[in-house]
N, C-alpha and C positions, 0 to 999 in steps of 0.2 A: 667603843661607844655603842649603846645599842641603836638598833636599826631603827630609823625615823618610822617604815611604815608597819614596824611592829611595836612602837612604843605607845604606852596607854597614853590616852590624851590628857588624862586629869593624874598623872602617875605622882607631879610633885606636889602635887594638893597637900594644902596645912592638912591632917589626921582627923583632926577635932569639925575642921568645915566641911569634908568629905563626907565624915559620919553623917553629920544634919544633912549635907545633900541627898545620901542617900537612904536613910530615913524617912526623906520628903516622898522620893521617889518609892519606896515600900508602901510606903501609906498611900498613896494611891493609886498604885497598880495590885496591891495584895487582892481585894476581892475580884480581878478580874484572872489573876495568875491561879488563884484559887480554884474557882470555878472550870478552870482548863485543866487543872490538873486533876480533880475528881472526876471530869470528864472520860478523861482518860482510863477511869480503874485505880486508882488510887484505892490501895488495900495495906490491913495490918501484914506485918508480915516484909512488905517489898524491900528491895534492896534499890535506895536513891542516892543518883551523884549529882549535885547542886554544882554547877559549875562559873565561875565567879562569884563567888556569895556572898562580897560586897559585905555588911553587917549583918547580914545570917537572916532576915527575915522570912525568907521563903525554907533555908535549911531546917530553920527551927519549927516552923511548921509542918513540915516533910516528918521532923524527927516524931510529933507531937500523933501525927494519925498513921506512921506506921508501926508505932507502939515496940513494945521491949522485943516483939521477935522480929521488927522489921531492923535495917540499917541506913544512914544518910551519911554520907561523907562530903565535906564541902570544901571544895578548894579555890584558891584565888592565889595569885600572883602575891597580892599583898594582903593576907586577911584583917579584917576588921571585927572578925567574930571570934570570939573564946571559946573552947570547949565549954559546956554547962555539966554541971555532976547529976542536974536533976534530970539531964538527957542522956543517958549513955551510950544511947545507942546513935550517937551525934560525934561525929569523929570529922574536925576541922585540920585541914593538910594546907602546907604553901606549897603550891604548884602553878607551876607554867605551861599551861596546855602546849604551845608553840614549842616550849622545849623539851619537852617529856610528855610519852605517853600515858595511857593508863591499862588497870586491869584489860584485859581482853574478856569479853560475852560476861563481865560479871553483874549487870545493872537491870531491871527490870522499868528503870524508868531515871534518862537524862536529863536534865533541863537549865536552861541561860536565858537570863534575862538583860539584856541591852549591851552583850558582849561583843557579839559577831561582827557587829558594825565597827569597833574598834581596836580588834587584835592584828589587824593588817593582813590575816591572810587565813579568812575564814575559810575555805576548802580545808586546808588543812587542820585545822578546830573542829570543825564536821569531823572529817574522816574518824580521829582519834574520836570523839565524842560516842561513832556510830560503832565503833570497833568494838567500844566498852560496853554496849548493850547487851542483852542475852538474847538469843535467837526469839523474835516475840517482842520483846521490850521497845519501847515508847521514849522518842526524842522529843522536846517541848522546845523550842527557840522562840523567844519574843524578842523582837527590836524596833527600833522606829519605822516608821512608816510616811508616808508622803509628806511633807512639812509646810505644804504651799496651799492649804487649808483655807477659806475665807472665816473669818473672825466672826462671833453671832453679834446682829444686831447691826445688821449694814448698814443703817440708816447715822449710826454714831459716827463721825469726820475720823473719830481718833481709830475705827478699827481700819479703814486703809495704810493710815499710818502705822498703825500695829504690823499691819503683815507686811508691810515696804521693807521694816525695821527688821522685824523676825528673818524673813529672806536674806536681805543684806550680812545678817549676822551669819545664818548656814554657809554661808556664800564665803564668808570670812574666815571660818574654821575650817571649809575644805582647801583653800588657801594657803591656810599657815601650817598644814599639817597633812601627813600620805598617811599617818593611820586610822582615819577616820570617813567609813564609808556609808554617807546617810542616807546613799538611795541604794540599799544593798537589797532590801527586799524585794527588788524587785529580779535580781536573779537567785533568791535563795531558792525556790523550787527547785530549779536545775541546779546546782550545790549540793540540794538532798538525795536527788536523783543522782546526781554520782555519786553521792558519800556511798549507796549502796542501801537506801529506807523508801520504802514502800506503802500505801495505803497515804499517802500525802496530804493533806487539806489543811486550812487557814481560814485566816478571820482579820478583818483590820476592824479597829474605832478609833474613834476622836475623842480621847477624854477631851475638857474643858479646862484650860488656865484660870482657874478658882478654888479654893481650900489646899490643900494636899499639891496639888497640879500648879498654882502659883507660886507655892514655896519652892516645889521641886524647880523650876523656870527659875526662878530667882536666885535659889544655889548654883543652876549652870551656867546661868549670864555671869557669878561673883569669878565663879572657879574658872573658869573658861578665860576672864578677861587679862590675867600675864600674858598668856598666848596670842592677843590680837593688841597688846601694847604696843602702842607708836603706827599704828595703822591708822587711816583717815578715820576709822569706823570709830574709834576710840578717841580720834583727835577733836572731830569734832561735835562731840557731843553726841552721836547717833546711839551707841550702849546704855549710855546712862540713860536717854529717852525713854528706850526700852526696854530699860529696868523699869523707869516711873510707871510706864505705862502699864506692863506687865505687875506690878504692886497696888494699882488701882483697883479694889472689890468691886467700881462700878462696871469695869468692863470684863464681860468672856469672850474670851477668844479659843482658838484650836491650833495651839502652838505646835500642828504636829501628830501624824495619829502614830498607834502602836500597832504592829504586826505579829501576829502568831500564826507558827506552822509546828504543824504536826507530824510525825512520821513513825513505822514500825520496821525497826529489822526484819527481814523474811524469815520464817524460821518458826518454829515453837508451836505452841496451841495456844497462846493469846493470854 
């Protein structure tokens, strides 16, 4: 049986609801992954490992600006993205970071988005992640960030109830589950620091549960909820409130901010 604190959380998600979840969750995080990643040097030419690549959003744009003499290879546990023939230079792998390594120094720039928090034993994700860099090259991690946010617009009754809700729910999933760690960023520095990367720096925001960010929220309340079946939170009514509540355009909230860190292997001329 695999290990409870390395099994994915959403591992027996219907395919098809997965997709839309993570879809939601592309679309609105893309221009901020974006933006971090040309930050970084983003050039024709690079060599990119996309690590969980979910339905390939970020892969395929990786593939798209490092153009035919760059390379992306994008791996997941269980992929959801297809090779594309108008990408070639886009090479989709099933891999288990946990259980197999990767190339050594061959990557110029690594990057995961909302992984770390749920593979059970992210040191060991790092290390391998930082191993495949090339001496120089550039790790990007994004994952959740503080979730205990106040809602905009305090003066609405329904956003206390929002974040009562929301809490309650994180609360529920650390619970029922050892592979899932939501306050992880707060020791990823020191993770990166021993993974063995250098030059360190970060950035947290608050998207807003609205457009893009509500869908994404309402796929993880759907998907998430077999997991907290037959638990009070579910019994009496509390999920499904906030689901309603969370489906209401009148209200924003901050279900949650996201965190990126940054780091460079030692090594190289940049």
């Amino acid at each position: 049986m695999p290990d409870p604190k390395h099994e994915y959380l959403l591992a027996n998600a219907a395919p098809a609801t997965e997709r839309e979840r993570l879809r939601a969750i592309d679309e609105l995080m893309a221009p901020i992954t974006r933006r971090r990643l040309e930050a970084l040097g983003l050039a024709p030419g690079w060599r990119c490992l996309e690590v969980g690549a979910g339905v390939g959003g970020v892969a395929r744009w990786l593939a798209e600006h490092v153009g035919e003499r760059g390379r992306v290879t994008a791996i997941d546990a269980n992929p959801l993205l297809e090779a594309d023939s108008d990408l070639p230079q886009l090479e989709v792998r099933t891999h288990d970071i946990l259980e197999e390594g990767l190339e050594q120094a061959s990557y110029d720039l690594v990057h995961c988005r909302l992984l770390l928090s749920n593979v059970g034993d992210p040191a060991l994700a790092l290390g391998r992640m930082t191993e495949a860099l090339r001496p120089g090259g550039w790790l990007l991690v994004e994952e959740p960030g503080e979730g205990r946010m106040p809602a905009v617009g305090d003066t609405d009754p329904r956003v206390a109830e929002f974040n009562r809700l929301f809490e309650a729910f994180l609360n529920g999933v650390k619970a029922r589950t050892g592979a899932v760690e939501l306050d992880l960023f707060r020791r990823l520095p020191k993770l990166m620091r021993e993974a063995g990367l250098e030059e360190i720096e970060g950035e947290m925001l608050h998207p807003l549960v609205g457009g893009p960010g509500r869908a994404a929220l309402l796929g993880t309340l759907a998907a998430v909820r077999p997991l907290l079946e037959g638990t009070p939170f579910v019994t009496d009514g509390s999920l499904a409130r906030l689901a309603e509540l969370a489906a209401d355009p009148d209200l924003l909230a901050t279900a949650g901010a996201t965190v990126a860190l940054w780091g460079r292997r030692p090594g190289g001329v940049g």
